[in-house]
C-alpha positions as a Markdown table, in Angstrom:
| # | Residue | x | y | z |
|---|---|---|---|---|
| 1 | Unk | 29.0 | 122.0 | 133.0 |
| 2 | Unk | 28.9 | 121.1 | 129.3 |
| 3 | Unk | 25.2 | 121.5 | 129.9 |
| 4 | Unk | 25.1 | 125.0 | 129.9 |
| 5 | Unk | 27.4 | 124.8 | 126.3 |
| 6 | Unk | 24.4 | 122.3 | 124.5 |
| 7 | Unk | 24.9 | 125.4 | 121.9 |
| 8 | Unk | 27.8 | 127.4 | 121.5 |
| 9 | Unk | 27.5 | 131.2 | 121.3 |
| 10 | Unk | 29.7 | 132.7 | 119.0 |
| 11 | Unk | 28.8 | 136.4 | 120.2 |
| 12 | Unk | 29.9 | 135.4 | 123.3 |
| 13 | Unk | 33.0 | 133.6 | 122.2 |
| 14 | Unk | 34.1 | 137.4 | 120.4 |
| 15 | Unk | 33.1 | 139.1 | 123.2 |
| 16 | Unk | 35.7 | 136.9 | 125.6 |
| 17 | Unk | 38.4 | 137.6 | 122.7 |
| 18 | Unk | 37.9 | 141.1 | 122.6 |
| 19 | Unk | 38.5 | 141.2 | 126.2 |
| 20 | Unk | 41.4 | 139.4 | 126.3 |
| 21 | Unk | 43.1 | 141.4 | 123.1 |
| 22 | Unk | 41.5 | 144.6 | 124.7 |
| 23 | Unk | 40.4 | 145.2 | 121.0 |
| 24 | Unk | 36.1 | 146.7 | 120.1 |
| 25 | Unk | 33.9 | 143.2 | 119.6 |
| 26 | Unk | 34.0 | 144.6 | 116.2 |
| 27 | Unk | 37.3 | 144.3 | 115.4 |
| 28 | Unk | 37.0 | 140.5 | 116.3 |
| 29 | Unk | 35.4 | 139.5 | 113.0 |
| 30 | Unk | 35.0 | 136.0 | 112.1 |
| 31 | Unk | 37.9 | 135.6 | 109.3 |
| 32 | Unk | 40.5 | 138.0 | 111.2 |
| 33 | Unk | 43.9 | 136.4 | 111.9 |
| 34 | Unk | 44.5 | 137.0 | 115.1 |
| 35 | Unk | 48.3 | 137.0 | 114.2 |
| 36 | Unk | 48.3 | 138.8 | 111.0 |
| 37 | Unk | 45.3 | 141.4 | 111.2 |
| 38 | Unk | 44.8 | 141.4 | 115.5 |
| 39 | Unk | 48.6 | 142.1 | 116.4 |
| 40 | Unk | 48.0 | 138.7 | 118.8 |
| 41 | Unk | 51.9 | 137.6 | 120.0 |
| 42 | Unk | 52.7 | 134.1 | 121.5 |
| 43 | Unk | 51.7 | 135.7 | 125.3 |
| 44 | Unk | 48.4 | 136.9 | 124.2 |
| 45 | Unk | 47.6 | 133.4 | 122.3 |
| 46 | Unk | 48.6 | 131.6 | 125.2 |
| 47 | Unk | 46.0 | 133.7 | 127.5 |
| 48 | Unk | 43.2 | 133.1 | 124.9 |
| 49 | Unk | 43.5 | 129.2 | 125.6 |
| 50 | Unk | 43.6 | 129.9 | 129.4 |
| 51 | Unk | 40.6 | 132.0 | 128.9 |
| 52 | Unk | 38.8 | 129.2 | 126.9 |
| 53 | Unk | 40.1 | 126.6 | 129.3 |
| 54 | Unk | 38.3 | 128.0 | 132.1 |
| 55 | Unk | 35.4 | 129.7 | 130.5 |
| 56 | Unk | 34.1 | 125.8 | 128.9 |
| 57 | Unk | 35.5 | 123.3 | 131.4 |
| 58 | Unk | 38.0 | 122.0 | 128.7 |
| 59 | Unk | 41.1 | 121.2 | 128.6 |
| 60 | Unk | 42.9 | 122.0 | 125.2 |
| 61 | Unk | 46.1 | 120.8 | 123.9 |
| 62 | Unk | 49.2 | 122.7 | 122.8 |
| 63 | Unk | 48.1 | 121.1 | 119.5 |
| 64 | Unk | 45.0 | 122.8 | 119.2 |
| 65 | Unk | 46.1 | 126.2 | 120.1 |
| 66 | Unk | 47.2 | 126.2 | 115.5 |
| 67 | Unk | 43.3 | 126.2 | 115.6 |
| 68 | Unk | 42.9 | 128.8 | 117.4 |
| 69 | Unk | 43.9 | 131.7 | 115.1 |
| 70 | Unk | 40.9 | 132.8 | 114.0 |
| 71 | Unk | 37.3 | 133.6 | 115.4 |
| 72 | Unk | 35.8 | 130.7 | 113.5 |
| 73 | Unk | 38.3 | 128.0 | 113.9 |
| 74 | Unk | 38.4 | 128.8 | 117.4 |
| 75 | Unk | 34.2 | 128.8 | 117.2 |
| 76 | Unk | 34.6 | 125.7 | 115.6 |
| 77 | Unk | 37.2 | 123.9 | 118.0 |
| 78 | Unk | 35.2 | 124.7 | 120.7 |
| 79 | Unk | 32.2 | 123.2 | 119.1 |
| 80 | Unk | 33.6 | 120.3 | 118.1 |
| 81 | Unk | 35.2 | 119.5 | 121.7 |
| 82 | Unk | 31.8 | 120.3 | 123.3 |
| 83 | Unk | 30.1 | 118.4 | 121.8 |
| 84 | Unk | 32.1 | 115.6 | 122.6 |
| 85 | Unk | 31.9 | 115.6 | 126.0 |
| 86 | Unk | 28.1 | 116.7 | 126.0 |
C-alpha cells in the first residue's frame, strides 16, 4: 500500500481535511491552526487521525496527533512516516 504514497499529495491531504471539518478546500490553507483559526475540538482531531489512519495504511500514535495541527505539519508527518515504511 505505501506504494501508491511513493509521493505524497498535499491537495489531496486538504481535500480529506476539508471533508472531515466540512470547511471549503480553501479555508484549509497550509499555516491554519486547526484549533485556533479552524474551530477543530478534541472530537474532530481525533476523527482527522482516523481518517489519516485509514486513508495511508498507518498507524499513528496519540503522540503524533501535537503534529497534527496544522495542514503542513500534518503534510509533513505523513511524509515522514511514509517514507519510512516505503
Amino acid at each position: 500500500m505505501a506504494d501508491r504514497f511513493d509521493k505524497l499529495d498535499k491537495e489531496e491531504l486538504r481535500g480529506l481535511i476539508a471533508e472531515v471539518l466540512d470547511l471549503p478546500v480553501a479555508e484549509v490553507t497550509d499555516e491554519a491552526h486547526f484549533l485556533d483559526d479552524l474551530d477543530v475540538d478534541s472530537l474532530m482531531a481525533l476523527e482527522i487521525m482516523v481518517r489519516l489512519e485509514k486513508a495511508y495504511g498507518l498507524r499513528l500514535e496519540e503522540t503524533e496527533l501535537e503534529s497534527i495541527t496544522t495542514l503542513a505539519g500534518t503534510y509533513d508527518l505523513l511524509d515522514g512516516r511514509l517514507k519510512a515504511v516505503s
